[in-house]
C-alpha positions as CSV (number, residue, x, y, z in Angstrom):
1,X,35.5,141.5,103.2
2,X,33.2,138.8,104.7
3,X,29.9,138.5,105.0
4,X,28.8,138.1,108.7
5,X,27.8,134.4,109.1
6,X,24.9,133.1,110.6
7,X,26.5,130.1,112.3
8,X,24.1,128.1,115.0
9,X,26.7,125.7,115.7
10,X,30.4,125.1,115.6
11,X,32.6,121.5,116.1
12,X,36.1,120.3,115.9
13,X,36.1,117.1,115.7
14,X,39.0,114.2,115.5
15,X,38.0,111.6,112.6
16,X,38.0,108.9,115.3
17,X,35.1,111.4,116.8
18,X,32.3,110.8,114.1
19,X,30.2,108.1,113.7
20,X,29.5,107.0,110.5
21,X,25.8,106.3,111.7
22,X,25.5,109.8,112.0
23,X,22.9,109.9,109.6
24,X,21.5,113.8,110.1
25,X,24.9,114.1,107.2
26,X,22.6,113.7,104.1
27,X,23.8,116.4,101.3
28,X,22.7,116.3,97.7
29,X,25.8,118.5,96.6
30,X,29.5,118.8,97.8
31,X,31.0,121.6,96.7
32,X,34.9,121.3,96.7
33,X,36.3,124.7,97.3
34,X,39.9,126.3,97.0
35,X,38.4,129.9,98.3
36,X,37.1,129.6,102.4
37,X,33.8,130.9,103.3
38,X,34.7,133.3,105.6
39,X,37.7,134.7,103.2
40,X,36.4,137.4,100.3
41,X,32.9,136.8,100.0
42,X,32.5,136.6,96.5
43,X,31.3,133.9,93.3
44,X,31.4,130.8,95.5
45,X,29.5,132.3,98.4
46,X,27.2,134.2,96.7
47,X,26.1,131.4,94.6
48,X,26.0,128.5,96.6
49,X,24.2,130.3,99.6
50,X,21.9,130.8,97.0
51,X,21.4,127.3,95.1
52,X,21.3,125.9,99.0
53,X,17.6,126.8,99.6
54,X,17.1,124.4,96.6
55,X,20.0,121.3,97.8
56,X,21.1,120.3,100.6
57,X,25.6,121.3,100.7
58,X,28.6,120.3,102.1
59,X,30.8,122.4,101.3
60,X,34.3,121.5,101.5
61,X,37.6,123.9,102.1
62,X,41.4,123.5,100.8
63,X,42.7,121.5,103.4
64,X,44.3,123.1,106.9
65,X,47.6,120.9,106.6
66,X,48.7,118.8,109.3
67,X,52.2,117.4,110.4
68,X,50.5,113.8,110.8
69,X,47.5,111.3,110.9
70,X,47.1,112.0,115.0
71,X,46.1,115.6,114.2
72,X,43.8,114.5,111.3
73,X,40.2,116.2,111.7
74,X,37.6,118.7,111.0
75,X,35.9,121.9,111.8
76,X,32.5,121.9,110.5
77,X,30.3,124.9,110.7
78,X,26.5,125.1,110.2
79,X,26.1,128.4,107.7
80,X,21.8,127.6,107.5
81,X,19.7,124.7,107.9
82,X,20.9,123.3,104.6
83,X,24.5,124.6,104.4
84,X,27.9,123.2,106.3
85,X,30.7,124.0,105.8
86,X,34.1,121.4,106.6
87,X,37.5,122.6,106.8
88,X,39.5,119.3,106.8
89,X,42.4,119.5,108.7
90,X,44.6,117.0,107.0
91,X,48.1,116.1,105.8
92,X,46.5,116.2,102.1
93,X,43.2,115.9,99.6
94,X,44.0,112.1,99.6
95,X,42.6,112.2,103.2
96,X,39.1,113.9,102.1
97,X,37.6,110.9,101.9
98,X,37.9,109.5,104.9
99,X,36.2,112.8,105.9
100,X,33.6,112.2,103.9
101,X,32.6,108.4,104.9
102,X,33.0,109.4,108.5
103,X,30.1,111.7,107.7
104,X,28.1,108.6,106.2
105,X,28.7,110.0,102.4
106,X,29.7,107.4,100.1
107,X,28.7,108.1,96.9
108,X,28.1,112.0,96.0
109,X,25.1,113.1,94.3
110,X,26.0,116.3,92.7
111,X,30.0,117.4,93.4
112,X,30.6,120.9,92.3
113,X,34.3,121.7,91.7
114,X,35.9,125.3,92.3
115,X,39.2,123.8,92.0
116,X,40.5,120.8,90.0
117,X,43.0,120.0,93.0
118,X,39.8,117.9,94.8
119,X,39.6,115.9,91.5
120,X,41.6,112.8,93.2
121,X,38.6,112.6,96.0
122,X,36.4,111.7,92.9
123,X,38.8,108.6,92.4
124,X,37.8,107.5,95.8
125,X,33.9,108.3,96.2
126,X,31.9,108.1,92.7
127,X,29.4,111.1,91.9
128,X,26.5,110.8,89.7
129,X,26.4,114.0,88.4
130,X,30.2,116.7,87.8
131,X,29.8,119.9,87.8
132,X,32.4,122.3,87.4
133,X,32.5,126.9,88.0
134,X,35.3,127.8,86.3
135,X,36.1,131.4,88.1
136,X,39.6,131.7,87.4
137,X,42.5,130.6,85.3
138,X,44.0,129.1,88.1
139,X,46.9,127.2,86.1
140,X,48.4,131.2,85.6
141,X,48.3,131.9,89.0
142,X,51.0,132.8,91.5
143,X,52.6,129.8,93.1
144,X,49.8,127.1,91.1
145,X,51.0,123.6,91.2
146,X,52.0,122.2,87.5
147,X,50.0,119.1,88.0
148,X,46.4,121.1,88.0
149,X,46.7,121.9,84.5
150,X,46.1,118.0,84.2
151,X,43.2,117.8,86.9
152,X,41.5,119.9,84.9
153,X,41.6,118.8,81.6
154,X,40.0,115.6,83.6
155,X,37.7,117.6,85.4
156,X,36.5,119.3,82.1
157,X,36.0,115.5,80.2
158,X,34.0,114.3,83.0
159,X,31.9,117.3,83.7
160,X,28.3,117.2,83.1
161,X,28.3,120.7,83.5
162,X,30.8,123.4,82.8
163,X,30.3,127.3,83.4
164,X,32.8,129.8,83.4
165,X,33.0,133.7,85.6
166,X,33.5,135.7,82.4
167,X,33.3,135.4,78.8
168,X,37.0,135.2,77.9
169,X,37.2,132.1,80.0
170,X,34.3,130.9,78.0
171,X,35.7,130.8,74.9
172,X,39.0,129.0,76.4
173,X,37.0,126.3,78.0
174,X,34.5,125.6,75.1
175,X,37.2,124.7,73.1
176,X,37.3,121.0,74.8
177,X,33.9,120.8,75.7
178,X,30.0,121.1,74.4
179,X,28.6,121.6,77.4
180,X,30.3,125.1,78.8
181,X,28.2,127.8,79.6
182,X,28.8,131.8,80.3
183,X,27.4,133.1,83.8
184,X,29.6,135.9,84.2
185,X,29.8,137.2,87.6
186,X,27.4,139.6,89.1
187,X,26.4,141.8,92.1
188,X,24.2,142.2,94.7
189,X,22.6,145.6,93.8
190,X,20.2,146.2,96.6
191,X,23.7,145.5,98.8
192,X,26.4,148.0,97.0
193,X,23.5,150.9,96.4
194,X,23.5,151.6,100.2
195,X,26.5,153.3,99.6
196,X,24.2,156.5,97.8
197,X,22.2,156.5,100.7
198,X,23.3,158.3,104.6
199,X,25.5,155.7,105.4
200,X,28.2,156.7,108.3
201,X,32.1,156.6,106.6
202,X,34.2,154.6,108.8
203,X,37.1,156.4,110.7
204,X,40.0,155.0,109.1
205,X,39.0,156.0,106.0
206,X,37.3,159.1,107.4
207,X,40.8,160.4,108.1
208,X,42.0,160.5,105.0
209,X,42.0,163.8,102.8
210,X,40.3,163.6,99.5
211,X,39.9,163.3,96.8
212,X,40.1,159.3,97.1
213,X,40.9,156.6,94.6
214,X,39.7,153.2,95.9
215,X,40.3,149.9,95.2
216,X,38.3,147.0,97.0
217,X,39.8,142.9,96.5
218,X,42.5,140.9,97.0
219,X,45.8,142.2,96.7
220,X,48.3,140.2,94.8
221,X,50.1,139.3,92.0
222,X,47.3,140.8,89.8
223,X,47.6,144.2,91.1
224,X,50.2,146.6,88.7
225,X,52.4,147.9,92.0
226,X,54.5,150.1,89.2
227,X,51.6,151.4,88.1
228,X,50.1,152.6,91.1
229,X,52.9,154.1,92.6
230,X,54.0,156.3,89.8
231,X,50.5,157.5,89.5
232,X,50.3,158.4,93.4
233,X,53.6,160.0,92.5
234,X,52.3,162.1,89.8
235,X,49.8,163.3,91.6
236,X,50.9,163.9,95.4
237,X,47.8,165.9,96.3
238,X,45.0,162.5,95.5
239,X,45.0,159.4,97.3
240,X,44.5,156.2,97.0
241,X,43.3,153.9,99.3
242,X,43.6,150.1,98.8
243,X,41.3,147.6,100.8
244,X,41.6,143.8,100.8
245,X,43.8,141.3,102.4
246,X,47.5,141.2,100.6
247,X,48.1,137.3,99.3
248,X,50.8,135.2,97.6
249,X,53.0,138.5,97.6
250,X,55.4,139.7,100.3
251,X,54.3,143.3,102.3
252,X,57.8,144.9,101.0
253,X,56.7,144.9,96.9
254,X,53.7,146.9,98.0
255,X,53.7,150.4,96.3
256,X,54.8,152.6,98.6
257,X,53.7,156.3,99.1
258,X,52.5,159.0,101.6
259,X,49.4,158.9,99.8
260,X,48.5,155.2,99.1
261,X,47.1,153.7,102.0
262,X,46.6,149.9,102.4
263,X,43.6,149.8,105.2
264,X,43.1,145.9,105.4
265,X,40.6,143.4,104.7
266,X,36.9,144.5,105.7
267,X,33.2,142.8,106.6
268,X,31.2,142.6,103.5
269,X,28.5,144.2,105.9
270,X,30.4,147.5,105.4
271,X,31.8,147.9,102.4
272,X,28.9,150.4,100.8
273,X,30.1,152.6,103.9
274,X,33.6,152.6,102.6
275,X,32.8,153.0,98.4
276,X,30.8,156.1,99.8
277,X,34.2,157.7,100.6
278,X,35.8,157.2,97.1
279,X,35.4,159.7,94.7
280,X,36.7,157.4,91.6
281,X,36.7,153.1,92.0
282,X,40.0,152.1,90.3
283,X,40.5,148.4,88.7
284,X,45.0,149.0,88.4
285,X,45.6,145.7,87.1
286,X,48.5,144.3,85.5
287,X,48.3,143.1,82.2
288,X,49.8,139.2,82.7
289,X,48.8,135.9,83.1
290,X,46.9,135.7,86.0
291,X,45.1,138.6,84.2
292,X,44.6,137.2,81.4
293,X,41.6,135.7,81.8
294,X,39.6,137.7,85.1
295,X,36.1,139.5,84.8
296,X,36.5,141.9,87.8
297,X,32.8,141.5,90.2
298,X,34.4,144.8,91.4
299,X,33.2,146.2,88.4
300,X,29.9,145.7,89.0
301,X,30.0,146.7,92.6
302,X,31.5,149.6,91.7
303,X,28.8,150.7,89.1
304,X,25.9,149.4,91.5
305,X,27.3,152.3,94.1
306,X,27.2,155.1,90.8
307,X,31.4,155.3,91.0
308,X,32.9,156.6,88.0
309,X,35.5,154.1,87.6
310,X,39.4,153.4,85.8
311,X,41.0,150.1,85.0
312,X,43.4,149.1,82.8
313,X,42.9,147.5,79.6
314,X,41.3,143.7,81.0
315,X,40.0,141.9,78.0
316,X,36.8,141.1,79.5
317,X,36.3,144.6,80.8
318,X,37.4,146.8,77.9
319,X,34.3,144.8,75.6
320,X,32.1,144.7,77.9
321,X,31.9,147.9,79.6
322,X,34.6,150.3,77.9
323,X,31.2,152.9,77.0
324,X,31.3,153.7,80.6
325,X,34.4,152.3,82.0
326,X,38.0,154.7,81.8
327,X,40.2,152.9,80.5
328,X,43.8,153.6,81.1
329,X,47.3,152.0,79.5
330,X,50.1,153.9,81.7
331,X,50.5,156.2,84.5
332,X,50.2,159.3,82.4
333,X,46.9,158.4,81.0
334,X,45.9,157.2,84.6
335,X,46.6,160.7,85.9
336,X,44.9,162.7,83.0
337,X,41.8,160.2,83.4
338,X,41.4,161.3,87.0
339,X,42.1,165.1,86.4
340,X,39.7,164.6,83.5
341,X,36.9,163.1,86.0
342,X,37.9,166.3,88.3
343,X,37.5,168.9,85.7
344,X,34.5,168.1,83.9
345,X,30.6,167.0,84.6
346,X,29.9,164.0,83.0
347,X,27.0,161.6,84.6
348,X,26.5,159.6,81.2
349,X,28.2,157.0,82.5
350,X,25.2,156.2,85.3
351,X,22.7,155.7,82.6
352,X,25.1,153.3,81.1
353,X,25.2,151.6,84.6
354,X,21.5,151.4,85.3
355,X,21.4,149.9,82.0
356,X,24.0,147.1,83.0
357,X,22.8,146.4,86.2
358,X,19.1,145.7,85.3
359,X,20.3,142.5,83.1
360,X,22.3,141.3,86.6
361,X,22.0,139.9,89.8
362,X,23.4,136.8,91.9
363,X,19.7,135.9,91.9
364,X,18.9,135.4,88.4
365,X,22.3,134.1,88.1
366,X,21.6,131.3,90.2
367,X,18.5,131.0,89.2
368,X,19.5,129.8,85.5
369,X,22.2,127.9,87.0
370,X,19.1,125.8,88.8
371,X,17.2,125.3,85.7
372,X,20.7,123.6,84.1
373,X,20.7,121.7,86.8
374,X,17.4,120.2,86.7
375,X,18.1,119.9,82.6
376,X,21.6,117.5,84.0
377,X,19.3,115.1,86.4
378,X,16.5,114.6,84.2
């Protein structure tokens, strides 16, 4: 699920191999990332690609760990003429900085935070100006260290600027802070529309018989395995197709069926091509922590290609688009909402949609997110 990258140049460096007179390193923002670029292309991505025709960024991967100080580095990778991205390759985010004055940064303009876990590079080189896009509870998720529960508590008393991916992390965060803000998480229409048009379906998915109920994302603890597998059980004759990389959960608690198929992560480029083959876009989340707090971007996506679609009952989902969203609380209701789909006519729901997607894009989200910006400087 990546977007193909327009990279002009490529180096992997040692530390001792940068001079710190290199002065061409001149960034106005850092953005400290716990997502890679070239993973999911999603909120990070779509937003800072965006904001960098305004700032010059450095944006900065989770370290790649190392077993000691001789393999200490970096791969940096020009993305456009004012984007890089650095994957330190380091024994730990103590070591960032080190990075960062080889690159002739020693104090940070702007430094945008994805994850609270870069918070200790802030102890070592000052910023004038925190900024912090809250896309996930990350404290609830699989395998999260205890201690970032207190990075961010930090994070959010220093920040200059807090926004949040959905509306049910708003109202968490603005409880200890004035300055949070609500930029829930959109979609690139004119990009998940192509799937309406003659687009050619990819063989893998090609082969499979339909009807087909699609999911497209990361697969992991979020995803309700029970769920999916007693609805593939009840009915034998649908399938559904799951596509994304599998994360933080082992390949053997994967629901397992002759019709679920798990068909891998894919390029963002091609995506439309595979929503074209679904016939209903299915959100089968569990109801838990990591859950607790998520406004899917699939749903948009999904609505942007005219999909009817079924999720379980996500907070942020069921109030914001339960007029034109299924929404389904066991396997017997997911069954009946899919034979439902099957055996009636109903297109309301696409007026709904166009209605939805007119108020959204990554554009005008970034956009406001700019004018904030300017608001925090001046």
């Amino acid at each position: 699920m990546l977007e193909k990258k327009k990279i002009t140049t490529k180096e992997r460096t040692p530390l001792n191999g940068i001079s710190s007179k290199n002065n061409h390193f001149a960034y106005d923002m850092i953005v400290f990332s716990h997502l890679r670029w070239d993973f999911v292309y999603q909120r990070p991505q779509h937003l800072i690609s965006r904001i960098a025709k305004h700032y010059k960024i450095l944006f900065v991967e989770e370290p790649i760990p190392t077993k000691n100080s001789d393999e200490n580095g970096l791969d940096l990778e020009f993305i456009s003429p004012n984007l890089s991205v650095v994957k330190p390759r380091v024994s730990s985010i103590l070591q960032i900085p080190k990075i960062l004055r080889r690159l002739n940064i020693e104090e940070i303009k702007i430094a945008w935070f994805y994850s609270p876990a870069f918070m200790e590079v802030l102890h070592c080189i000052p910023a004038q100006h925190v900024v912090y896009d809250c896309m996930d509870e990350l404290s609830l998720f699989k395998g999260a260290p205890l201690i970032i529960k207190e990075q961010e508590e930090e994070l959010i008393k220093i920040a200059d600027l807090i926004m949040t991916g959905g509306v049910s992390l708003y109202e968490e965060k603005s409880k200890y802070s004035p300055y949070v803000y609500c930029f829930p998480s959109s979609v690139d229409y004119q990009h998940f529309s192509k799937s309406k048009k003659d687009l050619k379906i990819p063989e893998d998915i090609q082969s499979i018989e339909k009807p087909i109920i699609g999911y497209i994302g990361v697969i992991d603890e979020r995803i309700d395995m029970d769920l999916l597998k007693q609805t593939a059980e009840l009915l034998p004759h649908h399938h559904f197709v799951m596509i994304g990389p599998v994360v933080k959960i082992d390949k053997k608690d994967l629901a397992q069926a002759e019709n679920i198929h798990y068909l891998g992560m894919k390029s963002y480029d091609v995506l439309p091509n595979y929503l074209k083959a679904f016939d209903i876009a299915m959100m089968p989340f569990s109801l838990n922590d990591a859950t607790k707090f998520i406004s899917p971007t699939k749903s948009l996506e999904y609505m942007a290609a005219d999909l009817p679609i079924i999720s379980t009952a996500i907070k942020d989902v069921v109030r914001t688009y339960k007029d034109c969203v299924q929404i389904i609380h066991s396997p017997q209701s997911f069954k009946q909402a899919i034979e439902n789909h099957f055996s009636t006519e109903n297109s309301n729901f696409k007026d709904k949609y166009k209605e939805i997607l007119q108020k959204t894009s990554w554009d005008n989200t970034a956009s406001e997110m700019l004018n904030l910006l300017k608001i925090m400087k001046s």
